[in-house]
N, C-alpha and C positions, 0 to 999 in steps of 0.2 A: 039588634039594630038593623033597618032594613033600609033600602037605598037610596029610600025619602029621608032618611036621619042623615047620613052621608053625606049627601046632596045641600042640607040646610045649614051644613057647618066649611067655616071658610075649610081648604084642602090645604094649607099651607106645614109644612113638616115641621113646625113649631108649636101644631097645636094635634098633633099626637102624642097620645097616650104614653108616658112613660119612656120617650125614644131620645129624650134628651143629652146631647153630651158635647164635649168641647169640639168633635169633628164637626156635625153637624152645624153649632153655634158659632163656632170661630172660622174653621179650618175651610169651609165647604164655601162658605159668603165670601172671602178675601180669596181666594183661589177662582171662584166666578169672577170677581170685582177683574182680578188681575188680568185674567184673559177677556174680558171685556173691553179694560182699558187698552192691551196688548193690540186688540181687532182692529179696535176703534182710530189707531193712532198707525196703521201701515196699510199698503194697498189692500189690506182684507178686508177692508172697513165695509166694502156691500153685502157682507153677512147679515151686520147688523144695524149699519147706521140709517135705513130707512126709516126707523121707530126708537135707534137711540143712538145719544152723547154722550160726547165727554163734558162736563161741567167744573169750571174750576174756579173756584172762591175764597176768597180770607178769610180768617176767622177772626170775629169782632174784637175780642179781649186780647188772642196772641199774636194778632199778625198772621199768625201760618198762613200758607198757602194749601187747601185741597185740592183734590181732583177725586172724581167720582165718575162712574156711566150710569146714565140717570135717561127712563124714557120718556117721549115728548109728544108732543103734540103740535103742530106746527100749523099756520096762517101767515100769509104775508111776514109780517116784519115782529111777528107774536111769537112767543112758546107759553107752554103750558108745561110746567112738569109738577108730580104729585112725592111724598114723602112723609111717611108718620113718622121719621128721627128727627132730629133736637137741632139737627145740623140744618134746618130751615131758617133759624133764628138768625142764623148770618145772611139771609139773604132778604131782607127789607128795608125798607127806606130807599129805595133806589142804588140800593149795593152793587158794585158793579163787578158783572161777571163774565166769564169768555167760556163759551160754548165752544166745541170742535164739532161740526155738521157737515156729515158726508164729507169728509178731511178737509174743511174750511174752516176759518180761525172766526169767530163773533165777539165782537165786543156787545154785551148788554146791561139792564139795568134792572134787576129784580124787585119785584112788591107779591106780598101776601094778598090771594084775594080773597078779601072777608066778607064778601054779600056770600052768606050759603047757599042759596039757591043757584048763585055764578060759579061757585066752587063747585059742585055737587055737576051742572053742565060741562064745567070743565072736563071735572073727574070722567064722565061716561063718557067723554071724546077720546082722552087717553086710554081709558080702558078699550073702547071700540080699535085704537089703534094699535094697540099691545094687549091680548086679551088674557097672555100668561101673568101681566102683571097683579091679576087680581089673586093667581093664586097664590104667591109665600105671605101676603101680607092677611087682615084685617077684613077683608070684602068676602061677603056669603055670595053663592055662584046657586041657585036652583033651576033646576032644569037648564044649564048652560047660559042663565042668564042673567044680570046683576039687575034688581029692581030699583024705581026711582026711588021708594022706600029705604032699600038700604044703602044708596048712594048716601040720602040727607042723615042715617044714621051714621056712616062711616064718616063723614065730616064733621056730626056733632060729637063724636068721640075722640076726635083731634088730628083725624087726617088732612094734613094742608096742601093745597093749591096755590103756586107761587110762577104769577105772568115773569117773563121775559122779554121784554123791550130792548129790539135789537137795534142796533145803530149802524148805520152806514159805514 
């Protein structure tokens, strides 16, 4: 295999050969998450909060309360964040959420955006903003670069784009 094969497959450690195990799957994800969330919520936060948050949401059926760091994309009184888990389903219909942006508290109001071609714009803003994002997940990187081709593939494969409608 030579470096153009490499190159055409997403790099993400979940889609190596054979390397699978509960450190990697469980242990390595919730131990980022944590110190994520840990950054994200004390003066450390200009580490990382110029490309990401803290998000936190209900859950439709329990009630529970989430909280996740999740990266974004930001315009005015917009976000954008992307997500191919199941944990998007609680955030439609105008579900309301509170983001923590640069240690400030947002109330907003989430929807899925379902025109693909909107999602797919979306997606390549967030990826331009966060450009590590594209590697644990789903997205082929070639030559350091994600094409519009496999933007509108990774979306038709189930990766969602869910606006943020912030409120005052």
């Amino acid at each position: 295999m030579d470096d153009r094969d490499l190159g055409s497959k997403a790099a993400g450690y979940r889609l190596l050969p054979a390397r699978r195990s509960v450190l990697m799957d469980r242990v390595v994800p919730f131990a980022v998450k944590a110190f994520f969330m840990v950054v994200l919520h004390t003066p450390l936060h200009p580490i990382l909060s110029s490309r990401w948050a803290s998000l936190e949401f209900t859950g439709r059926r329990s009630g529970k309360i989430y909280r996740t760091p999740i990266a974004y994309y930001r315009e005015g009184d917009r976000v954008w964040i992307t997500t191919g888990s199941r944990w998007w389903l609680n955030l439609q219909h105008g579900a309301r959420v509170r983001l923590l942006l640069r240690l400030r508290a947002h109330v907003g109001a989430a929807d899925q955006v379902t025109d693909p071609a909107e999602a797919a714009r979306r997606l390549r803003q967030i990826l331009d903003a966060v450009p590590t994002l594209a590697y644990p997940g789903d997205v082929r990187i070639v030559d350091g670069r994600v094409s519009d081709a496999e933007l509108d593939r990774v979306i038709a494969a189930g990766r969602k784009v869910l606006e943020i409608r912030l409120q005052s």
